[in-house]
C-alpha positions in Angstrom: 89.9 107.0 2.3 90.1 110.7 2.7 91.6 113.1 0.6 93.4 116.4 0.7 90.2 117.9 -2.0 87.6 116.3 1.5 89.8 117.8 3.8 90.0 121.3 2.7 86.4 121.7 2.7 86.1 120.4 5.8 88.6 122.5 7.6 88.1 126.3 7.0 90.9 127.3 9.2 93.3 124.4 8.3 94.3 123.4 11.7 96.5 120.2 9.9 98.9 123.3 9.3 99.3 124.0 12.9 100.0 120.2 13.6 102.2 119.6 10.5 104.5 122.4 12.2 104.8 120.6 15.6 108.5 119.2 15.2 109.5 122.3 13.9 108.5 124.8 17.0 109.5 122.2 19.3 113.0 123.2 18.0 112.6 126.3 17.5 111.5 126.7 20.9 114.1 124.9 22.7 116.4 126.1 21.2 115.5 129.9 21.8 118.2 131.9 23.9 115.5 131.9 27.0 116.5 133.3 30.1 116.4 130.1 32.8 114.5 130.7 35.6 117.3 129.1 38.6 115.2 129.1 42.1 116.6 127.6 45.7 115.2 125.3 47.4 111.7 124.9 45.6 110.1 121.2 46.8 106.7 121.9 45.3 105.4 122.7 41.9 102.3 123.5 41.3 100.7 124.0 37.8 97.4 125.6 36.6 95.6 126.2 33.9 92.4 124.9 31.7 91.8 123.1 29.0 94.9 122.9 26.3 96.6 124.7 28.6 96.0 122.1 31.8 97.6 119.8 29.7 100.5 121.1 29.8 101.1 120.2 33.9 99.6 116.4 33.4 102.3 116.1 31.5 105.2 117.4 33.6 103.2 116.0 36.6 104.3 112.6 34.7 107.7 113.3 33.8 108.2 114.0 37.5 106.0 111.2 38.5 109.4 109.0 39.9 111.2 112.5 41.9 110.9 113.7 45.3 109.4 116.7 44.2 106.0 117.0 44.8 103.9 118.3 42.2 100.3 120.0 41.9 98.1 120.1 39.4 95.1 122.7 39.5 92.5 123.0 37.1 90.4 125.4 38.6 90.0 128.5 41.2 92.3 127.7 44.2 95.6 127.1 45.2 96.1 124.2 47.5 96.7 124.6 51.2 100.1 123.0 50.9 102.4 125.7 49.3 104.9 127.6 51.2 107.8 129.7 50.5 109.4 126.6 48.7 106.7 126.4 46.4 107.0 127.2 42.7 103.2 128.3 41.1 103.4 127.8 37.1 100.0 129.3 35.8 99.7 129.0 31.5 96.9 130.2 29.8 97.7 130.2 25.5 94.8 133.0 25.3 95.8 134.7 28.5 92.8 135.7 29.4 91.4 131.8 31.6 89.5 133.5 34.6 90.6 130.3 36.5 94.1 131.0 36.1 94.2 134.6 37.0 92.5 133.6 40.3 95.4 131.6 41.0 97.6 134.1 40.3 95.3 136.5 42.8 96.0 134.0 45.5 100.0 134.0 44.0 99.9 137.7 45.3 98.2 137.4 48.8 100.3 134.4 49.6 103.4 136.4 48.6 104.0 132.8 46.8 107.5 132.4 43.7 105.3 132.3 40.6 106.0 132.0 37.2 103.1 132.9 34.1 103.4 131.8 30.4 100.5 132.9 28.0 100.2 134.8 24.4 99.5 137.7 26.2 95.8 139.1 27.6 94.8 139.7 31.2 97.8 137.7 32.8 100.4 139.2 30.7 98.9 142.7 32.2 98.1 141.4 35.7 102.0 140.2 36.5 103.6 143.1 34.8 101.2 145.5 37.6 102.3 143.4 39.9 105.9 142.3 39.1 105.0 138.7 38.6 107.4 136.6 36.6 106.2 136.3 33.1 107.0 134.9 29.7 105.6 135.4 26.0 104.2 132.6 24.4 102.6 133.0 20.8 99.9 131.0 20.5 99.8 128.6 17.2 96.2 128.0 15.6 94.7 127.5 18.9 95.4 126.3 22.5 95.5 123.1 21.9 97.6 122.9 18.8 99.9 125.8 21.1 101.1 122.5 22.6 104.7 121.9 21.7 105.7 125.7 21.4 104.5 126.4 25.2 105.6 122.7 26.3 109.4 123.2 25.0 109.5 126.6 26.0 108.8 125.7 29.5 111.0 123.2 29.3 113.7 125.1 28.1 113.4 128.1 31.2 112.4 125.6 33.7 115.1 123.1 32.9 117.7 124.3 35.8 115.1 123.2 38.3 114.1 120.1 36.4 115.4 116.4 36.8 115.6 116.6 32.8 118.5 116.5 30.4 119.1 117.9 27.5 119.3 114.7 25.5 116.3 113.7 26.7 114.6 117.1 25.2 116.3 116.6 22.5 115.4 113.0 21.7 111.7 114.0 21.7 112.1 116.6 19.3 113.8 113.9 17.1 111.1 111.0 17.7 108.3 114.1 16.9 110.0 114.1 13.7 110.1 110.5 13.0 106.2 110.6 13.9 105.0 113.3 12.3 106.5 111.5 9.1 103.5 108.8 9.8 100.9 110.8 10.6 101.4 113.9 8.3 98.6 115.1 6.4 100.9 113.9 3.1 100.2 110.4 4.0 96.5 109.4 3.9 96.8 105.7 3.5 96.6 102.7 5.4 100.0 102.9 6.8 99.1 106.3 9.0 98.6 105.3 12.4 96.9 108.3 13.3 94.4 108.0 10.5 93.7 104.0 10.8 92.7 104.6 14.5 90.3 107.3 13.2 88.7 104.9 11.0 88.5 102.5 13.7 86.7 104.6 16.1 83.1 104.1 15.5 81.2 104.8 19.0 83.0 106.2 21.9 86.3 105.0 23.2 87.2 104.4 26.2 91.2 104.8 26.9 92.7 102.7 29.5 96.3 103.9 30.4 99.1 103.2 32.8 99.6 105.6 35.6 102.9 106.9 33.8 100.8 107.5 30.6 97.8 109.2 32.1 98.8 112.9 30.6 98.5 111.3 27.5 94.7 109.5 28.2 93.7 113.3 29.2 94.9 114.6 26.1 93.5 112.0 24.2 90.1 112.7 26.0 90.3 116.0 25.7 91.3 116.4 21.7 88.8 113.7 21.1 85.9 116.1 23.0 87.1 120.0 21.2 88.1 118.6 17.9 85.8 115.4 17.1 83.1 116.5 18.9 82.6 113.5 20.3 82.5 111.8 23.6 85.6 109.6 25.5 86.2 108.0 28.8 90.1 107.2 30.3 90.6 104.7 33.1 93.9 103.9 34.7 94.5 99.8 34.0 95.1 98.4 37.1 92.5 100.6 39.3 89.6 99.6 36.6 90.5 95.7 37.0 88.9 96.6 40.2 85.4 98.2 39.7 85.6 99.1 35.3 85.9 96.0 34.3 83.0 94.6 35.7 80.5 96.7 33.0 82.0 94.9 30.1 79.3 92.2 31.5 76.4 94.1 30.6 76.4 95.0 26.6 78.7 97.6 25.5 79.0 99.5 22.1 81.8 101.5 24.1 85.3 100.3 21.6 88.8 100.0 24.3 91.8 101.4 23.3 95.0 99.9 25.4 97.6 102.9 25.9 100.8 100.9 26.2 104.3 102.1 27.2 106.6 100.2 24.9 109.0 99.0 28.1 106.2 98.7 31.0 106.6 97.4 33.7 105.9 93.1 34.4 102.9 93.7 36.5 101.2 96.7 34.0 102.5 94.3 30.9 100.4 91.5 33.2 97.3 93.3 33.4 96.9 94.6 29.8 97.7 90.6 28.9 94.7 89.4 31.3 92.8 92.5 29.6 93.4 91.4 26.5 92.5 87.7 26.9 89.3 88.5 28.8 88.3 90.5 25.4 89.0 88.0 23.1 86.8 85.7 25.0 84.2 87.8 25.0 84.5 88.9 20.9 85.4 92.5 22.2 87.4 94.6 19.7 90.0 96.1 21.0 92.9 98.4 19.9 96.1 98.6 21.7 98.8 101.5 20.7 102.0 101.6 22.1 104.4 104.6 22.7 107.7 104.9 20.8 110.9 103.6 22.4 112.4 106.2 24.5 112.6 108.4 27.4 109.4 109.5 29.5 109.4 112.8 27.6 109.6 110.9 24.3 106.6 108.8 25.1 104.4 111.5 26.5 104.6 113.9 23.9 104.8 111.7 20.9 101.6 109.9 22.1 100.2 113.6 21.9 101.0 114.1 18.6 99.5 110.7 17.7 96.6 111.0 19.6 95.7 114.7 18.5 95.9 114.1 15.2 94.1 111.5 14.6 91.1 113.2 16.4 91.5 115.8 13.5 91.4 113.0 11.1 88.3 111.6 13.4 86.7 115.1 12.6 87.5 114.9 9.2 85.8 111.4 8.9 82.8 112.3 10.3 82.4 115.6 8.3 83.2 117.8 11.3 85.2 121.0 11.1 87.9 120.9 14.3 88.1 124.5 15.2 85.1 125.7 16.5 84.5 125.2 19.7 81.3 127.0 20.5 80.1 124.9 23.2 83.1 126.6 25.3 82.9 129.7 24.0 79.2 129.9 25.6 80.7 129.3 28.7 83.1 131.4 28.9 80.2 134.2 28.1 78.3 133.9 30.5 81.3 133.6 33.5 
């Protein structure tokens, strides 16, 4: 088992401090006196931005997954072809500075498109004040991904007027973020953390399958599992994979499934991860399934987060790996 002593040598810039605070600036952030941005007639949101910061719209692309809105999400250099005059462009970027983004927001300003920008600052905090683009601070926290829940609340907080969202259903995720950061804290390294035992069950790479509801949670998953354990993972949607994925699990596999459950899925979804799980225990397949907490859509999504991020710290930690760096990136981003 891992201990604080381990831990502390591991992490030089103690990112459990930024994840041990995410209850807390989820509050603090929604509950900031924010001026709401209120826009007419928008049918189409689009959101862009990269990495930690791309995370952000996979998530409110799923909270709006059952609307009429349509919704957009770019990770990369171009707007799409569909937006209009009724089109609302939300670009984030924690550092500010995501050469993707500001493209967008170069094709924001030919298209004469509504726009709204949220970053800690950089070259898209000066490119929309030159050219009177709507923007919004953001500090960052530790790092862009552990900026999460400051620039997730706070968006939901000035979009919220153009949002099918309630308060209370804001406000029960911040409470069920405090109810699992009481599991998962860095205070409680034993068997009974949820986010630690999945760490220690992880032994080659995972491979995530998710309903489609879910899927911001599978990319997060991915994506923490890739900056902050260093390590490879795969997502595939449940029912789309009982049609082509499954069919590798005939060949030999070291690859370990994890089923990403909603706690109140739908019959046909409960189905398939039933059929999924009986065709593993035929084959002697270990499996894990984790299930969301009991809630609204916002609840689930972002609680999943928190789950999921930690315990790829804790992942890190295991495997002797400090989570901050992310070099690999940073070479990119050099030579761009």
């Amino acid at each position: 088992m891992l201990s604080q002593e381990e831990i502390d040598v591991i992490d030089t810039d103690k990112m459990y401090l930024a994840y041990e605070k995410w209850p807390e600036l989820a509050k603090q952030y929604f509950d900031n006196n924010e001026d709401e941005l209120n826009l007419s007639g928008i049918d189409h949101f689009v959101f862009a931005g990269m990495g930690g910061s791309g995370t952000l719209g996979d998530v409110f692309s799923s909270i709006m997954s059952k609307t009429d809105i349509h919704v957009s999400v770019v990770k990369g250099y171009h707007l799409p072809e569909t937006t209009d005059e009724n089109t609302l462009v939300i670009c984030t970027s924690v550092s500010g500075n995501s050469v993707e983004t500001i493209s967008i927001l170069e094709e924001v300003r030919e298209k004469n498109l509504k726009s709204i920008s949220f970053s800690s600052g950089g070259k898209i905090r000066e490119y929309c004040e030159q050219n009177n683009l709507q923007y919004r601070f953001v500090e960052k926290n530790h790092s862009p991904r552990a900026s999460f829940p400051i620039f997730m609340y706070k968006m939901l907080k000035v979009l919220k007027p153009m949002l099918p969202i309630k308060d209370e259903d804001i406000i029960e995720s911040i409470e069920k973020l405090e109810e699992t950061w009481k599991q998962i804290t860095i205070n409680n390294l034993s068997k009974e953390n949820p986010a630690l035992s999945l760490a220690q069950w992880i032994k080659s790479i995972p491979i995530i399958y998710f309903p489609y509801g879910l899927n911001a949670s599978a990319i997060r998953f991915r994506n923490c599992l890739q900056e902050n354990a260093k390590t490879h993972a795969i997502i595939e949607d449940i029912i789309e994979t009982s049609h082509n994925g499954i069919v590798a699990w005939e060949g030999i596999s070291d690859l370990q499934p994890i089923l990403l459950r909603g706690l109140d899925d739908s019959i046909k979804t409960s189905d398939r991860y039933n059929i999924f799980k009986e065709y593993f225990d035929k084959r002697d397949i270990d499996y894990k399934e984790i299930f969301s907490v009991e809630g609204n859509i916002i609840s689930k999504i972002i609680n999943l987060i928190y789950l999921f991020d930690y315990s790829s710290v804790y992942l890190a930690y295991i495997g002797g790996i400090d989570p901050t760096p992310v070099d690999s990136i940073d070479y990119v981003k050099e030579r761009l």
